[in-house]
Every structure is written in structure tokens, then in C-alpha cells.
C-alpha positions in Angstrom: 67.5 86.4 94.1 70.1 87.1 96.7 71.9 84.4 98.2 73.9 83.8 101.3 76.7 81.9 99.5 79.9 84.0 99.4 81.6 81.8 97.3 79.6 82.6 94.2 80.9 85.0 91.7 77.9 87.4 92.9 77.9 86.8 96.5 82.0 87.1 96.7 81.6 90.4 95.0 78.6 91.5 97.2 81.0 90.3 100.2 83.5 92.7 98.5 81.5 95.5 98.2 80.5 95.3 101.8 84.2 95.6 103.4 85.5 98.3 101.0 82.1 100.2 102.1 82.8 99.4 105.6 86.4 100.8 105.7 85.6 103.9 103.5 82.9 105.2 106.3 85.6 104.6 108.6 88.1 106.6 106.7 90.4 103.7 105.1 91.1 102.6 101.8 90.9 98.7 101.6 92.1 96.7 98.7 89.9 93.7 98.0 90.4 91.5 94.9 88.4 88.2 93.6 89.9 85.6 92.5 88.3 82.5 90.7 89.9 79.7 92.6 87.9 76.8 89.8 86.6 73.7 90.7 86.8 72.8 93.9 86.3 68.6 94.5 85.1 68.8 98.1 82.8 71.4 97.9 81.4 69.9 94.7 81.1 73.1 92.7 83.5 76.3 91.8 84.2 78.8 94.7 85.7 82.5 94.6 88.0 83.6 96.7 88.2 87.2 98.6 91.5 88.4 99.4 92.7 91.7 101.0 95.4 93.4 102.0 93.5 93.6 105.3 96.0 91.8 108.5 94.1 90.4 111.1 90.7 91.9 109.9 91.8 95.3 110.3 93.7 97.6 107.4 97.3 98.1 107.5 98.8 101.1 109.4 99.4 104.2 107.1 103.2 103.8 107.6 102.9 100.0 106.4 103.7 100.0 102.8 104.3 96.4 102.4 102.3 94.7 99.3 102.4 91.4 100.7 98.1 90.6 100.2 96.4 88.5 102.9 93.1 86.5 102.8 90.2 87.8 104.2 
């Protein structure tokens, strides 16, 4: 059963899934990684983070080799 929570392990890598597709049709390779950020006290519950090397939502010019990864 599907959720919409994307801080699950499933829904973080269903999130994942989504962008890299998105950017592919568009002609971009996106880097997305998961990353299992634990218990979190406030939200009561473990969370997984998504993190790109997207800036700003969009992918990185070409001539942008930097390897500096930003959160998505």
C-alpha cells in the first residue's frame, strides 16, 4: 500500500525514482542518494533523507564540475 510519506525508506526511494526519471526525459543525469538520517525525536519515528546534487531544484550546468551535494 502506497503512502504519501516521503520520509519512509519506500516513499524516499519512490521520491527518488521520480526526480532521476524526471531529469532523464529531460535530457539530464541527476544524482540522488538516500540517506537514513535515524531517529528523529520530534517527528516521533525515523526519517530518510533525499539529497541531490540538484542547486535550486534544477541540475547543475554541464560546465559545473563541483561535487559539493545539496539537499533536495
Amino acid at each position: 500500500m502506497a503512502t504519501n510519506d516521503l520520509c519512509t525508506p519506500e516513499g524516499a526511494r519512490r521520491l527518488k525514482e521520480r526526480i532521476e526519471a524526471y531529469w532523464r526525459e529531460r535530457g539530464y543525469e541527476v544524482n540522488v542518494d538516500l540517506v537514513d538520517a535515524g531517529f528523529m525525536p520530534a517527528m516521533r519515528s525515523a526519517r530518510t533523507d533525499v539529497r541531490s546534487n540538484l542547486v535550486n531544484g534544477l541540475p547543475r550546468p554541464a560546465n559545473d564540475r563541483s561535487s559539493e551535494r545539496r539537499s533536495a
